[in-house]
C-alpha positions as CSV (number, residue, x, y, z in Angstrom):
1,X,13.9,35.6,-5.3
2,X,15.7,36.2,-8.6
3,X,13.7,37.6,-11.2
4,X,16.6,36.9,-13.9
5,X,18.0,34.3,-15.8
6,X,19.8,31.3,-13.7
7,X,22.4,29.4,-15.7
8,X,24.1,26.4,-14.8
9,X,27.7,26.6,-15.8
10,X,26.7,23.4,-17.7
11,X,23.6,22.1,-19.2
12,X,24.6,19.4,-21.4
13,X,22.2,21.0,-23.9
14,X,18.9,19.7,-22.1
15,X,18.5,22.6,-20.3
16,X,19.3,26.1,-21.3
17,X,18.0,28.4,-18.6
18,X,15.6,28.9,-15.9
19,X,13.3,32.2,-15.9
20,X,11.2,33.4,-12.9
21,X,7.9,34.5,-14.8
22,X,4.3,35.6,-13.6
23,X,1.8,32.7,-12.5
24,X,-0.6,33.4,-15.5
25,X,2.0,31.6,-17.5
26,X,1.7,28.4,-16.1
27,X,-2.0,28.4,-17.9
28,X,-0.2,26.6,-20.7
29,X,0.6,23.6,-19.0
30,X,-0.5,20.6,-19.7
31,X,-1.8,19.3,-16.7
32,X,-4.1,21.2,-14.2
33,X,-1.8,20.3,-11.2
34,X,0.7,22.7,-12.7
35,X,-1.7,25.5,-13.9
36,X,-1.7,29.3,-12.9
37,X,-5.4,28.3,-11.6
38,X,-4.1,25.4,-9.0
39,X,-1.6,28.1,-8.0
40,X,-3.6,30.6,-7.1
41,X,-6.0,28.1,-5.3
42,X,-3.2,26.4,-3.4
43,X,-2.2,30.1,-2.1
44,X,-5.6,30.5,-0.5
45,X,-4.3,27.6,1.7
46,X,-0.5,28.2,2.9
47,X,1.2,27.7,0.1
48,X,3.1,30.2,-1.8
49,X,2.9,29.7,-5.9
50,X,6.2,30.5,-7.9
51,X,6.4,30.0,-11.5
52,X,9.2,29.5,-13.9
53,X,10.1,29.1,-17.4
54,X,12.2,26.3,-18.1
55,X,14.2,27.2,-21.5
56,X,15.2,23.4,-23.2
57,X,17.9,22.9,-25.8
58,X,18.6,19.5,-28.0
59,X,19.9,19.8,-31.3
60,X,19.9,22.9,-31.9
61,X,16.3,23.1,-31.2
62,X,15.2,25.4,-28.3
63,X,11.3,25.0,-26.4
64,X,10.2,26.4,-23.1
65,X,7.6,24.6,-20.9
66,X,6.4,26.5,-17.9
67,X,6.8,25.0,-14.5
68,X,4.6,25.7,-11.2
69,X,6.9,25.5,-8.0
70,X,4.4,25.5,-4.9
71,X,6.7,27.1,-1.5
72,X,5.7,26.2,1.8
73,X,6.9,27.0,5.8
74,X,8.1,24.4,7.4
75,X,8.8,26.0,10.6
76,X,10.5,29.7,11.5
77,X,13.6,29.6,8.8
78,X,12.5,26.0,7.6
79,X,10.2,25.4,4.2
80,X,9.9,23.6,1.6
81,X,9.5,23.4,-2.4
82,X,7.0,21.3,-4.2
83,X,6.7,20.4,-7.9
84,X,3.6,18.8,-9.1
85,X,3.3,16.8,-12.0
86,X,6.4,18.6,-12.9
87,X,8.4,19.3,-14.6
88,X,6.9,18.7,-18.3
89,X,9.1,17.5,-21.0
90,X,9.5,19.6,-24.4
91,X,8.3,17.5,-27.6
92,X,11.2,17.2,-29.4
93,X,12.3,14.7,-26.9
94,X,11.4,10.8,-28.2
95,X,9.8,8.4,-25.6
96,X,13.4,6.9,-26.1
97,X,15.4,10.2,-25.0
98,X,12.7,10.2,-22.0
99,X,14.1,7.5,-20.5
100,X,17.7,8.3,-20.7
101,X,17.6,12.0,-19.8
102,X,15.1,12.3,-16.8
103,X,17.8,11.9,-13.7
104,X,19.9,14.7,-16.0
105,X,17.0,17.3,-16.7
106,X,15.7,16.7,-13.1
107,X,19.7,16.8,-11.3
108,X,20.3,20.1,-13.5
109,X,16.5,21.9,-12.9
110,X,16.8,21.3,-9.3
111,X,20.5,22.8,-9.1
112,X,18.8,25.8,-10.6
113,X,16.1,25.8,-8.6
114,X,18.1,26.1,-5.8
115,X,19.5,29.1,-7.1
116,X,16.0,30.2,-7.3
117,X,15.0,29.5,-4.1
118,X,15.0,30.9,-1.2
119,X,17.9,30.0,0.6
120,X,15.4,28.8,3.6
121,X,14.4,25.6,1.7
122,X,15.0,22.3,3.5
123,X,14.8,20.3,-0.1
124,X,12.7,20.1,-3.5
125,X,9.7,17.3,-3.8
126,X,9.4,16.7,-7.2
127,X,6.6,14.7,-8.2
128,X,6.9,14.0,-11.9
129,X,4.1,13.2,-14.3
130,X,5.8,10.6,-16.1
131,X,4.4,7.0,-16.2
132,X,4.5,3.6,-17.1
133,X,1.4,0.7,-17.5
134,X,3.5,-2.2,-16.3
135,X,2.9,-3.2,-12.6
136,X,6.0,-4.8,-12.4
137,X,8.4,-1.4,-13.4
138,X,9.0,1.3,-11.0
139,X,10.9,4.7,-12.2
140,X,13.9,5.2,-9.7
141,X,15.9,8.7,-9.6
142,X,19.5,8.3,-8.8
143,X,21.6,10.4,-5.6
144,X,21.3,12.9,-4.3
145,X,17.7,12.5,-5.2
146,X,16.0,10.3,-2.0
147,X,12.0,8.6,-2.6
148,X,10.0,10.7,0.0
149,X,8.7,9.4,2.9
150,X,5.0,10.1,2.0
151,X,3.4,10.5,-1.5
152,X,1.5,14.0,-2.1
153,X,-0.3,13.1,-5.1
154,X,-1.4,9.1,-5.8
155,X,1.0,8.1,-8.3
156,X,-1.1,5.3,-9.4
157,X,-4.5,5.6,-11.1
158,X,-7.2,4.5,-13.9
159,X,-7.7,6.4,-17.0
160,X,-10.4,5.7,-19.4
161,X,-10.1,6.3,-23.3
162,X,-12.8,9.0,-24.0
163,X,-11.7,9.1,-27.8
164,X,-13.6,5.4,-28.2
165,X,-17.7,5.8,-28.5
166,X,-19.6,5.3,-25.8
167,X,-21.0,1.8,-26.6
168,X,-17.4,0.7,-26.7
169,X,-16.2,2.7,-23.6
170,X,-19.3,0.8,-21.4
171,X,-17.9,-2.4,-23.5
172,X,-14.9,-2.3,-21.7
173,X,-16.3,-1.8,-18.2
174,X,-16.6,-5.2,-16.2
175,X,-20.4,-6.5,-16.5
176,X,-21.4,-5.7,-13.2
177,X,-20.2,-2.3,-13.6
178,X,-22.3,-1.6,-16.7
179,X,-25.3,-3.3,-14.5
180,X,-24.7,-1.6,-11.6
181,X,-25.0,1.9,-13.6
182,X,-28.2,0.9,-16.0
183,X,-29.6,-0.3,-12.9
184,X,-29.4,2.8,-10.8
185,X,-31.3,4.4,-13.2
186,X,-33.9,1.7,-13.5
187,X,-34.4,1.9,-9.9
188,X,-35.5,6.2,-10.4
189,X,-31.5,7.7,-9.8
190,X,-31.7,11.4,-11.4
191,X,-27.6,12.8,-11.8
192,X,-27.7,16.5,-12.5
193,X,-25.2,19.0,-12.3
194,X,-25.8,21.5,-9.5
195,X,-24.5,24.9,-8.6
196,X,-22.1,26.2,-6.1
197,X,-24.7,27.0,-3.8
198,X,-25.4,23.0,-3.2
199,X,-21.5,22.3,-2.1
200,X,-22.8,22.2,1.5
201,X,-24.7,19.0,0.1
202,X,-22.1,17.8,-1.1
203,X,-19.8,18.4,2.2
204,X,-22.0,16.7,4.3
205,X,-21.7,13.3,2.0
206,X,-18.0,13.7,2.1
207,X,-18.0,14.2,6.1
208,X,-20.4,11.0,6.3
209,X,-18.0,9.3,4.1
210,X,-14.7,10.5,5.7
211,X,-16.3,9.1,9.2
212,X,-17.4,5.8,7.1
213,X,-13.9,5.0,5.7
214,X,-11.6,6.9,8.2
215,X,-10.3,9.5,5.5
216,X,-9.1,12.9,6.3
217,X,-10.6,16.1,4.1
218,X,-10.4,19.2,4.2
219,X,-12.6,22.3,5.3
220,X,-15.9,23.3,3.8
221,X,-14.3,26.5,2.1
222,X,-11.7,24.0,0.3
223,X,-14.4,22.4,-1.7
224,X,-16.4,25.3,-2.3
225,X,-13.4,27.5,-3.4
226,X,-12.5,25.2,-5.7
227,X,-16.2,25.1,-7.4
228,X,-16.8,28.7,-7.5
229,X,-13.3,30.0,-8.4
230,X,-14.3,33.8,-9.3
231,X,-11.3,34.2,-7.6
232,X,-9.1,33.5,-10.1
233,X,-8.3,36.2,-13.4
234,X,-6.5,33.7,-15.7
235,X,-7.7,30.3,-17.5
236,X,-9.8,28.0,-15.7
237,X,-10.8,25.3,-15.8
238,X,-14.2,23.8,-15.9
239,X,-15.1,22.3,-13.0
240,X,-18.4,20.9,-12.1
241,X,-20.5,19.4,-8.6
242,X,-22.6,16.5,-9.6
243,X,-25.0,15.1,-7.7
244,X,-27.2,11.8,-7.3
245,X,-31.0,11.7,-6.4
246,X,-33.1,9.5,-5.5
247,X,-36.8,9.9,-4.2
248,X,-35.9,13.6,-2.6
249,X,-32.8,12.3,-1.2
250,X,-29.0,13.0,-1.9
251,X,-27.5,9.6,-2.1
252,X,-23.7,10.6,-3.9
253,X,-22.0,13.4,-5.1
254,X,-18.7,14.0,-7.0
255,X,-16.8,16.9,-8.1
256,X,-14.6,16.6,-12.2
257,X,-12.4,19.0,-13.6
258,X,-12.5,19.6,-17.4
259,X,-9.3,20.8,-18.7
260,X,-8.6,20.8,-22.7
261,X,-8.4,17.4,-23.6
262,X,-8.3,15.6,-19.8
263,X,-11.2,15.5,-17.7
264,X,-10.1,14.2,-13.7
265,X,-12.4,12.9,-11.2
266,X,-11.3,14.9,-8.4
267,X,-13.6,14.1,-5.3
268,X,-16.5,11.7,-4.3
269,X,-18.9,11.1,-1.2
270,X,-21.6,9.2,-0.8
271,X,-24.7,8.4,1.6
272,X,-24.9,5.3,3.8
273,X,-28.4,5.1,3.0
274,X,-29.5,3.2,0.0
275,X,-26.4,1.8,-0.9
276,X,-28.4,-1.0,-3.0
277,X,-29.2,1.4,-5.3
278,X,-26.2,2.3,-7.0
279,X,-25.8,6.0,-7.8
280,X,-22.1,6.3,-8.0
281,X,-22.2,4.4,-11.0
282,X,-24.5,6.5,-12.2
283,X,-22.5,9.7,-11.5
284,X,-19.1,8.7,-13.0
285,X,-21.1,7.2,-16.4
286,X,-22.9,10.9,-16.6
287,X,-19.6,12.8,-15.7
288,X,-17.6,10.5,-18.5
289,X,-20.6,11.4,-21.1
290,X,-20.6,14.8,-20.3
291,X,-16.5,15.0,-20.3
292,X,-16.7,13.3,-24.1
293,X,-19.2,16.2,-25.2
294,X,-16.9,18.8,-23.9
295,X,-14.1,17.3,-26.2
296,X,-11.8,15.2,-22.9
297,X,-10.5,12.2,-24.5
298,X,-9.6,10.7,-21.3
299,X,-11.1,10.6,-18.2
300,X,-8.9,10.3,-15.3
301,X,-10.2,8.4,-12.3
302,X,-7.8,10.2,-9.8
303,X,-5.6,7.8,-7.2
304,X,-6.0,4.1,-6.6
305,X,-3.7,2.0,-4.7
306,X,-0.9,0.2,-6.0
307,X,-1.9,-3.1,-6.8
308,X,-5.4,-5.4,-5.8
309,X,-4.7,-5.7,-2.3
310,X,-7.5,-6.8,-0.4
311,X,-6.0,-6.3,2.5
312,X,-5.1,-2.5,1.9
313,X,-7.4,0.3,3.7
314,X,-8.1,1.5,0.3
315,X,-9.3,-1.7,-1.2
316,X,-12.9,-0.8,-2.1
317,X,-11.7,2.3,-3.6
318,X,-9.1,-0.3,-6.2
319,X,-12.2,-2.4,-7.2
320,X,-14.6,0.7,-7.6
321,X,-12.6,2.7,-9.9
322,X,-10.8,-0.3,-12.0
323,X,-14.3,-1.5,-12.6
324,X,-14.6,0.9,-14.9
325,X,-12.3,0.0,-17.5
326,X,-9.5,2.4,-18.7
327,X,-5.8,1.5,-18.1
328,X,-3.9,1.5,-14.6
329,X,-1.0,3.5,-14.9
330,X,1.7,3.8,-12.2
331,X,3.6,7.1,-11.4
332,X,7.0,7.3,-9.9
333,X,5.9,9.4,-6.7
334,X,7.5,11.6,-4.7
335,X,11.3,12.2,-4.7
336,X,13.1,14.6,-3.1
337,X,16.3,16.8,-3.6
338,X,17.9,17.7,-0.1
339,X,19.4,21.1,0.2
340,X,19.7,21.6,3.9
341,X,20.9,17.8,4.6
342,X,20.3,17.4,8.1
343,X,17.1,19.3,8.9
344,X,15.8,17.5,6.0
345,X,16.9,14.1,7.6
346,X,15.2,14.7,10.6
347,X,11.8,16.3,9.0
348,X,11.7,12.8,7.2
349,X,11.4,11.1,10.1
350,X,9.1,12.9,11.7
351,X,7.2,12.7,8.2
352,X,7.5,8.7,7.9
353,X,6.6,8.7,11.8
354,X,3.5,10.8,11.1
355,X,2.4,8.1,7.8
356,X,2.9,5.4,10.0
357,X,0.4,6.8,12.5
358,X,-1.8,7.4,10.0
359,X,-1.9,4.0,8.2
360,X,-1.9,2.3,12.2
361,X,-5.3,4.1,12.4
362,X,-6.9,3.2,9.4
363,X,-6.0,-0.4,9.7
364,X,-7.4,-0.1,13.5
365,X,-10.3,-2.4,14.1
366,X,-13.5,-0.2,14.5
367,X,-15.2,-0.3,17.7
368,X,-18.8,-0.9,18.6
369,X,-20.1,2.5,20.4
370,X,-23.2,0.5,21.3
371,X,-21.3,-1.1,24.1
């Protein structure tokens, strides 16, 4: 890979060059999905982490934002490049330049990219962090770019306002939300943060719920890596293991990240045993108070479907999290930006093929192993 500058012969002052650069400056970023930390953890699982420095002109004004580039093999001479939450805008561009230069900065970074790249990469999945709150507005990229077959990240979620105070924040939950959580506590639920040494609690809840719900997840060591992170030399961030009690028992469990000013509910499981009891609304009212100590002002619920579908296998998960207040915001997903044309053509079939076994399964009736 290049370890210079890459220029495009022209920029159209957006953006002025593209440096390779060492992971740890990534730890700038704004959001943890493009850290030096996520990186590094994503290379302990088949991915290789490249960073960048993307140099932006306007005006005579000149600011660099970093930019995480995750590299991953396809096949023997096949891989691919993944961007996410990337890449992140400089401030001197208005919301109103936003929406007029994104096909441009994104069209010019991926030519450079390519440059970049190795020459082995079937395209560029860009998954930017731009967003809108209106349900009825999608953000489109023009050719070459394509919408990927499958989205890595959710690009819709709920994120609650941490800056209000806390009367106001449970205010704005819906009443049986705020019930629900005052109730688990009534009823003798203790939430308390526990060490790394209890994430094989807290896998066990996820394994119980991935059965429950038909979700995939991954390996023990991806959940405990991700708590313990000694690993990693740079910034980190501050990532905690919660867990629900009730009576002796582990009823629910989740696991936030605290970065700066964003905190992000990153994983949850719970027990089929006392359900009526309520302790995940315990956990995500503790995690949101704990999150507002620690100086978040917003709390960021992590992925929900795109719209109140009851019908969607993710339904539940829509009415849990948008019971908590906060505002559903809706991402533009995953687009991609072929550079081998037709092995990319036919690796997105085989990836829509491999969705649409997926979603056949989840919407499967479940069987009754009694008979």
């Amino acid at each position: 890979m290049p370890h210079g500058s890459v220029r495009p012969p022209e920029n159209g002052g957006r953006i002025k060059s593209l440096k390779a650069a060492d992971l740890s400056v990534c730890d700038d970023a704004e959001s943890f999905l493009q850290s030096g930390f996520w990186g590094a953890f994503k290379a302990r699982y088949g991915w290789t982490p490249r960073a960048f420095v993307a140099e932006f002109e306007y005006n005579s004004e000149i600011e660099s934002k970093p930019l995480l580039v995750l590299y991953r093999r396809l096949a023997p001479a096949f891989s691919l490049a993944y961007i996410p939450w990337g890449p992140e805008l400089p401030s001197f561009f208005t919301n109103a330049d936003r929406e007029h230069i994104r096909d441009l900065v994104l069209g010019k970074l991926a030519e450079l990219l390519r440059k970049a790249l190795p020459k082995d990469t079937v395209f560029i999945r860009f998954d930017p962090p731009w967003y809108c709150t209106d349900d009825k507005v999608r953000f489109c990229l023009s050719p070459p770019f394509v919408r990927s077959s499958a989205d890595i990240q959710a690009p819709d979620t709920v994120i609650v306002d941490l800056s209000q105070p806390l009367e106001l924040i449970m205010e704005q939950m819906k009443p049986k939300w705020r019930y629900n959580a005052r109730l688990a506590i009534k009823k003798g639920v203790t939430v308390r943060r526990a060490g790394v040494e209890e994430s094989v609690v807290f896998y066990r809840l996820l394994e119980e719920t991935a059965a429950r719900d038909g979700i995939a997840i991954h390996g023990y060591n991806y959940y405990r890596d991700i708590l313990e992170s000694d690993w990693y030399m740079g910034a980190k961030p501050d990532i905690r293991l919660y867990l629900a009690e009730h009576e002796g028992e582990t009823l629910a469990g989740i696991v936030t990240l605290f970065r700066g000013p964003n905190a992000v509910y990153l994983y949850g499981a719970s027990s089929d045993k006392k359900r009526n009891i309520m302790a995940p609304y315990a956990l995500q009212l503790k995690a949101m108070e704990d999150a507002k100590e620690n100086g978040c002002v917003d709390y960021d619920l992590f992925g929900i479907p795109p719209d109140e579908n009851p019908s969607h296998p993710m339904a539940g998960l829509y009415r849990f999290k948008t019971g908590f207040g906060g505002v559903i915001v809706h991402r533009c997903g995953c687009w991609d930006y072929p550079c081998r044309s037709l092995v990319y053509r036919l690796f997105r079939k085989a990836e829509a093929l491999r969705k649409r076994i997926l979603h056949n399964k989840r919407h499967a009736p479940k069987t009754d192993s009694s008979q």
